[in-house]
N, C-alpha and C positions, 0 to 999 in steps of 0.2 A: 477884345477877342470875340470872335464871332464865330459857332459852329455850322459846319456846311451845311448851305441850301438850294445848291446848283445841281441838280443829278447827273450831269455831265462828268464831274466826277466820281470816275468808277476804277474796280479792283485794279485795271490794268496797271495801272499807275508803280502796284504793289513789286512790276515785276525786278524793278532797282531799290526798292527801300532796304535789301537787305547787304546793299553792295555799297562801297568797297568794303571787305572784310576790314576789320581791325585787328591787331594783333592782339593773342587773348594774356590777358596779366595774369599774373605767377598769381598760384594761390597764399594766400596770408592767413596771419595767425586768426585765431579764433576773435572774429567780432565783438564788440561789445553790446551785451543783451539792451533792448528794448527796454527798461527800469525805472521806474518814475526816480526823477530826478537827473534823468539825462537829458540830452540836447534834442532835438530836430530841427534839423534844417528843409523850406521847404523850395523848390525852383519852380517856376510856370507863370502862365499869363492871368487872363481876370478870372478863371476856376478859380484856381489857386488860388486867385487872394478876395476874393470874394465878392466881385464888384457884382452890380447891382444895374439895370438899366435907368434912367432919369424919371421916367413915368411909371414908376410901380408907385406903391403904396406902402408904408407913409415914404415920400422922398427921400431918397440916400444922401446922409452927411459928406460930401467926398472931401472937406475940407477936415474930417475927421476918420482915420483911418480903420480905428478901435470900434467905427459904428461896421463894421463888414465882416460878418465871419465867415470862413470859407471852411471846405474840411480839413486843414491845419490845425485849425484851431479847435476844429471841436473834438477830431482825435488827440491832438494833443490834452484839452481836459479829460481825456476821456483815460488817458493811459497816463497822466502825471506827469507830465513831460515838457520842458521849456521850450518854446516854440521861435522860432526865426522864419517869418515870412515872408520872403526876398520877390515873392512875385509882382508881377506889372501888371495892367491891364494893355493888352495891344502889342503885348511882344511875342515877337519869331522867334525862332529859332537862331537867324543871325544877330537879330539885337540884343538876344540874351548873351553873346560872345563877345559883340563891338556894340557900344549905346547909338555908332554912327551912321550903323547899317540901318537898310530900311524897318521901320519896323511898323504896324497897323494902329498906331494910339499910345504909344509908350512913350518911346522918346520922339518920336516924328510920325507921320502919318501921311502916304500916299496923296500926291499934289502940294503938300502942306509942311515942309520940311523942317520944319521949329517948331510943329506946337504936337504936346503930348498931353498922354495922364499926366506923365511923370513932373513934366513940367509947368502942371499948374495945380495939383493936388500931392500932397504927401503918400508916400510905401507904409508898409507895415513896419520897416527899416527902414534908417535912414542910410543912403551909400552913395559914394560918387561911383562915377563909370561902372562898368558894366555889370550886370547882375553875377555872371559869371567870376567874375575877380572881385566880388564878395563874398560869395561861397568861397571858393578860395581861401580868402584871410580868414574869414570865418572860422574855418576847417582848421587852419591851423593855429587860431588863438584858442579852441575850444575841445579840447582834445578828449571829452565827455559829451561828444555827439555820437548818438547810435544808431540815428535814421535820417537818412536822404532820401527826396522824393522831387518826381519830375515829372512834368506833365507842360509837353508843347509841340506844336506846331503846328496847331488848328489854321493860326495864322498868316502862316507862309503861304498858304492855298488863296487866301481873303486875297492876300495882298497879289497876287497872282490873278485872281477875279476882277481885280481893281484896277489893274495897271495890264493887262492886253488886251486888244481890241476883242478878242472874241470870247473875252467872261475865262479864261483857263480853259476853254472847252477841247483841246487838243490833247491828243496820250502824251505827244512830244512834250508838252509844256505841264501835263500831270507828272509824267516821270522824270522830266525838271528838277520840278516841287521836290518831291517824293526823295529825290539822292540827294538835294540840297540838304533837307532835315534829318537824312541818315549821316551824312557827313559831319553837319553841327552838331549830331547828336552821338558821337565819337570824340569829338571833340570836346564837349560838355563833359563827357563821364568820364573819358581819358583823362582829362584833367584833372578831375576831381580823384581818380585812383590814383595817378600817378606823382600830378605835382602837391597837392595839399597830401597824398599817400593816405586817405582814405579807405580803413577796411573794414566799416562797418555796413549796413545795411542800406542797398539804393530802392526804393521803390520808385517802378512806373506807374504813372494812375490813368488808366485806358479814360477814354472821353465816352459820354453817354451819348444816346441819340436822341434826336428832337421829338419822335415820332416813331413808334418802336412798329406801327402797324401798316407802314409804309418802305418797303423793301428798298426801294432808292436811295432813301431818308439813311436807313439803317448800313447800306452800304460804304455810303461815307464815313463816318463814325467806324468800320470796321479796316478799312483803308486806312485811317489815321494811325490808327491803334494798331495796327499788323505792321505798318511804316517803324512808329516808336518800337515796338516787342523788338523787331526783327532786329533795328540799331544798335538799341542796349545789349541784347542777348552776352554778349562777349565780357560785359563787364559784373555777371554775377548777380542779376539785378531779380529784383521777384516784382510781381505783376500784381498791384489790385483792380480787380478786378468793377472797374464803376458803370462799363457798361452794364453790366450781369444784375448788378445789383439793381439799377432805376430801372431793368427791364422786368424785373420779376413785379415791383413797386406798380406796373401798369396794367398788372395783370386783369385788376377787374374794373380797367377802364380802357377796353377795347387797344392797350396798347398806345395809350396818348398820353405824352409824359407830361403834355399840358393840364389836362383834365387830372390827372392823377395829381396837381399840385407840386410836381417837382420842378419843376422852369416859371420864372419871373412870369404873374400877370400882367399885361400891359393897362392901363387906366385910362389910357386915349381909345381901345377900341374895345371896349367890353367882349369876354370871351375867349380875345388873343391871349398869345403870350410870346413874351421875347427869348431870349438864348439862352439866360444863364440860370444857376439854379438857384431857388429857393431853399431855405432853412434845409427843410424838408428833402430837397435833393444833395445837399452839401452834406446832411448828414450820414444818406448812404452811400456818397462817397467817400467819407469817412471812415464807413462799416468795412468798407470793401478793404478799404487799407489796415485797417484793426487784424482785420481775416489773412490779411497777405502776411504781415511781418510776424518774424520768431521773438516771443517774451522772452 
């Protein structure tokens, strides 16, 4: 997974993320509280599960999964709670639904149509097909879950970068993007209320920015995040809040989530940094989720 670095993508995009409506589910009985000792299940791509770029420091085990923590895991330590981290690195939106559809490094990867994460390093779970239809089973062998959490579709944009000749740069093909992952992302939640009959607690986890001191930069990141809010809304869903939080984290570093120590240093260029977050950043994405759901 990779967070946006094309400024071509911008708000317009926003104007279908909230279409087509879904029909809104009956309200249900009272959730099951937050309580150590209950389940979490989490959904999303390499946030979620914590990957790592190949050139940091010390190099990532990807042959070992238990070496990646993401903020699953460390709210789950944090609130006592058993964790299921069903995330990929490099999955959309639609290959969270079908493993066949396109996805950016999960099960397949643009030009590349056999080689993935998934297919040559081990999950944080093991599952056949697709992440969605483990949630699923999941959900209904484990009837002591009381938090769902979802965070995707950074992706779908990538792979739309990757595969048109002109980078995504069109509104046509941002608002494309944009009702594809409102549409999966109806699909994703519908399912999970309706068919595993889920009624406990779904958290969204808004995506951060690369670069909090760069309005372009930050744009993207609030396009994504307005796209997911806008999709879930119907299914009852609370918002942590992860830009908010890595933005505040920048604050007395001119706004640079890289100088602030929240995103991967890169080892090949001294001073850079790559996409995803470090310890440091995973953990206030964590916070953010701590802050969003009811004990």
């Amino acid at each position: 997974m990779k967070l946006f670095t094309r400024t071509a993508l911008v708000l317009a995009a926003l104007a279908v993320a909230a279409a087509p409506a879904a029909a809104k589910p009956k309200a249900s009985a009272k959730p099951l509280s937050v309580t150590p000792g209950t389940r979490y299940l989490a959904l999303g791509d390499s946030v979620t599960f914590g990957y790592m770029e190949s050139n940091v420091v010390p190099a990532p085990n990807y042959h070992n999964a238990a070496t990646f923590f993401g903020y699953p895991e460390i709210a789950g330590a944090a609130l006592h709670i058993k964790v299921a981290n069903a995330a990929c690195s490099g999955e959309t939106s639609s290959s969270l639904i079908n493993p066949k559809a396109q996805s950016n490094g999960c099960e397949n990867s643009p030009g590349n149509p056999s080689v993935g994460y998934r297919t040559q390093f081990p999950l944080h779970v093991k599952y056949k097909g697709s992440q969605l239809a483990f949630a699923l089973s999941y959900l209904k062998a484990h009837k002591n879950v009381s938090l769902v959490s979802l965070m995707i579709g950074a992706n779908d944009f990538f792979v739309c970068q990757e595969t048109s000749a002109d980078g995504c740069a069109t509104t046509a093909e941002q608002n494309a993007v944009a009702a594809k992952v409102t549409a999966n992302i109806h699909t994703i939640l519908g399912s999970i209320r309706k068919k595993a009959h889920y009624t406990g607690q779904i958290a969204i986890v808004n995506y951060y920015s690369l670069n909090y001191s760069v309005p372009a930069v930050n744009a993207q990141s609030q396009l994504l995040n307005k796209t997911q809010d806008a999709a879930a809304k119907p299914y009852h869903v609370i918002i942590a809040d992860g830009y908010g939080e890595l933005q505040k984290a920048t604050a007395h570093f001119g706004g640079s989530t890289c100088q602030a120590g929240l995103i991967t240093e890169l080892n090949n260029t001294p001073g850079t940094c790559g996409i995803h977050p470090t310890y440091a950043g995973q953990s206030l994405l964590a916070l953010s989720l701590e802050k969003a759901i009811t004990l």
